[in-house]
Every structure is written in C-alpha cells, then in structure tokens.
N, C-alpha and C positions, 0 to 999 in steps of 0.2 A: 527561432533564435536559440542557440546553444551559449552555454557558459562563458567560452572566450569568445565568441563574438559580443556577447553584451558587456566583457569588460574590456573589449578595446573602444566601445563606444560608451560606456559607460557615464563619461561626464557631460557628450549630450543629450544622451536620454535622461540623466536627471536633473536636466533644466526644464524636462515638458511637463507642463501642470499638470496631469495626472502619472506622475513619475513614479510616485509613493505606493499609492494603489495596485499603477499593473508591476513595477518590481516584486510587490508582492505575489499576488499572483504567478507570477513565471517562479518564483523561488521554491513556492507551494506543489507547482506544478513539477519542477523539478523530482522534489523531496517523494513526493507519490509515483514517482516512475522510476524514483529510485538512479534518479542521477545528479543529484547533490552532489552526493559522496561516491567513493568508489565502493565498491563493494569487494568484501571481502571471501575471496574462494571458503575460508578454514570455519566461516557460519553456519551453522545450523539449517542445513533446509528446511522451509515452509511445512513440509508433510510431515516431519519428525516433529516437531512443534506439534501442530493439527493433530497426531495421533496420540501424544502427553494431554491435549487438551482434553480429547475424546474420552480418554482413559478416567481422566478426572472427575469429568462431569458423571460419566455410570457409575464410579463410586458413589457420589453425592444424592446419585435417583436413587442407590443404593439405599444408602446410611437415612432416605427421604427427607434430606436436606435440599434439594432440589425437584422440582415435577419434571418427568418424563414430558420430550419437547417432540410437539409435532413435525412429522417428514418433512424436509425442507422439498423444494419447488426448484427443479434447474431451470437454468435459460433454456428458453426453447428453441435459439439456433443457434445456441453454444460457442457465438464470438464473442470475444471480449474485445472493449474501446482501445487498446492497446497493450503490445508487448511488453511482459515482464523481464527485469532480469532475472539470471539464473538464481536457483534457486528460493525465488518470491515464486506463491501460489493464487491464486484466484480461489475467493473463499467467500461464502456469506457471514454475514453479519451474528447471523444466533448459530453457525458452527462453532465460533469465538468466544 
C-alpha cells in the first residue's frame, strides 16, 4: 500500500480493529524507506556524514577518549532488504 492509496481508504481501514497498530506500522515502514517525506536533493549525502563521523571517532581513539573498535564484518551476499533513496547509505550500527 502506498500513501495515497491509504488515504483514499483511509476511513475504512480505521474502522478495522487492529487499525492503530498496523497504521503504525506502515507509517514506520514508510519513515525507514524514507518515503514519508520527500526528500530533499540539496541534503547531505550519507557518505559525507559517514566520513565526519569517521573522522571523529580517530580523533577520540586519539585523545583515548574512546577504545579502538574492532573490524566490522560485511554481509556476506552483499544484498540489502531494500532499496534506498538517493543519497541514504547502508551502514552498521558501530560505524555510527
């Protein structure tokens, strides 16, 4: 289901007793695929983000404010669940 087809049905899907619940869920789902909103060309891409973080974090192993983090571990068949919009990156969790 996409956005305007749930709001042209909108008032009778939230007559169905678990209406609360899975709207949630589809909104969520939305927001994480990054199609709530539109997205804006003039953002910042993911990578340039990613390499500010990088950057930060060596200073800190530096300054030993933080411990030097183990190699991360890629996917081992390198698909992802789904397509991102432009400019969102696929990233772990302790890149972050």
């Amino acid at each position: 289901m996409n956005p305007a087809r749930l709001l042209q049905h909108f008032e009778r899907i939230s007559e169905a007793p678990d209406a609360t619940p899975r709207l949630r869920r589809f909104i969520l789902d939305l927001a994480v695929r990054g199609k709530l909103v539109e997205q804006d060309p003039k953002d910042e891409p993911a990578t340039e983000l990613l390499k500010r973080i990088q950057a930060q974090k060596a200073r800190l192993v530096k300054e030993e404010k933080i411990k030097q983090e183990k190699p991360i571990r890629s996917r081992a068949n390198g698909s992802m669940p789904i397509e991102l919009p432009q400019g969102w990156l696929w990233s772990c969790m302790q890149e972050i």
